[in-house]
Every structure is written in C-alpha cells, then in structure tokens.
C-alpha positions in Angstrom: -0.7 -31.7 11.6 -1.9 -29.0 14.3 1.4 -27.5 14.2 2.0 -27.0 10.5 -1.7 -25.6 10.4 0.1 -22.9 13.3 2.6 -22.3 11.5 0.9 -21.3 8.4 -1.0 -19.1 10.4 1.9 -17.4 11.9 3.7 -17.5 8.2 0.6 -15.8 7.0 0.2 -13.0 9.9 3.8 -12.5 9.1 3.5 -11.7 5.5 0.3 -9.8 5.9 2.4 -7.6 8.2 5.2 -7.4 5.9 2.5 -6.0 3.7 0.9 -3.6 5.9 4.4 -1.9 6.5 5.2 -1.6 3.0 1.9 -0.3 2.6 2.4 2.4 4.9 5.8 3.6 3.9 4.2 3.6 0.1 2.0 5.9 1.7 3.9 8.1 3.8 6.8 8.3 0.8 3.9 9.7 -1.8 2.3 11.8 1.1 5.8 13.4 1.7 6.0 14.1 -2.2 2.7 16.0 -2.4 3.4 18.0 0.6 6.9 18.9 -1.4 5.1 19.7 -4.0 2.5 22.0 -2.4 5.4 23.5 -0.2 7.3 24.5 -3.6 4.8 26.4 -4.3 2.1 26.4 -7.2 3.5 23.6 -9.8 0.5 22.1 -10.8 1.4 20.3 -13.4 4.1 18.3 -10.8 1.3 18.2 -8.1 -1.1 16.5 -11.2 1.2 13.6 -11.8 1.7 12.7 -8.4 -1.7 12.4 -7.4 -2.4 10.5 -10.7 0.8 8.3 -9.5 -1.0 8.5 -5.9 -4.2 6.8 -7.6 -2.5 4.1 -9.9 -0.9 3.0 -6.3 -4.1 3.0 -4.6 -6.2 1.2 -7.3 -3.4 -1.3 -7.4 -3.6 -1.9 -3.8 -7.4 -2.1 -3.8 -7.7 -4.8 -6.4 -4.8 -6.9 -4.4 -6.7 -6.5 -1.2 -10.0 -8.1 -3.2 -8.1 -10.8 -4.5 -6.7 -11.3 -0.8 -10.6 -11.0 0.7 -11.4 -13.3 -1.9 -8.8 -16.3 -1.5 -9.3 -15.9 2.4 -13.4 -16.3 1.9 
C-alpha cells in the first residue's frame, strides 16, 4: 500500500512536470511570435491577434491551474 501511495506521487510529480514544460514552450513559442511581430515592424493588427491569442492561452491555463488547486485541497 505505501508503495503504490509513492508511486502515485512520483506519477503525479511526473505529469505536473510534463505540464510545466509544455507550459513553458507555450510560452516561449507566443513570446517569439510577438517579438516577430514587433521586429516586422508596425503591423498592429497582426500584433492585436496574437496578444488576444496570448490571453485566451493564459485564461485557459489559469482556470486549469484552479481546478488543479482545487482537486489537490
């Protein structure tokens, strides 16, 4: 019983991981796209929709992170 109870800890560390690092490529690949965008030059309208892309991602990831606090509490 102590074992499996490890091992689900391990398993869940794991995925949480797994997580984080998609996470942060999410992040870095949308960062890269603004600073495109702002390197381009002034394309506003291009800039617009990725920061509106930029905020569906983050409002997505914030309600999954509640839902994670809240199953963990």
């Amino acid at each position: 019983m102590e074992f499996d109870k490890k091992l689900e800890a391990l398993l869940i560390k794991k995925i949480s991981l797994e997580k984080l690092k998609i996470e942060d490529e999410t992040i870095k690949t949308w960062k890269e796209r603004i600073e495109q965008v702002l390197n381009k030059g002034n394309d506003l309208r291009s800039l617009e929709i990725n920061i509106k892309a930029v905020l569906k991602v983050m409002e997505t990831r914030l309600k999954t992170l509640r839902s994670e606090v809240k199953a963990l509490e």
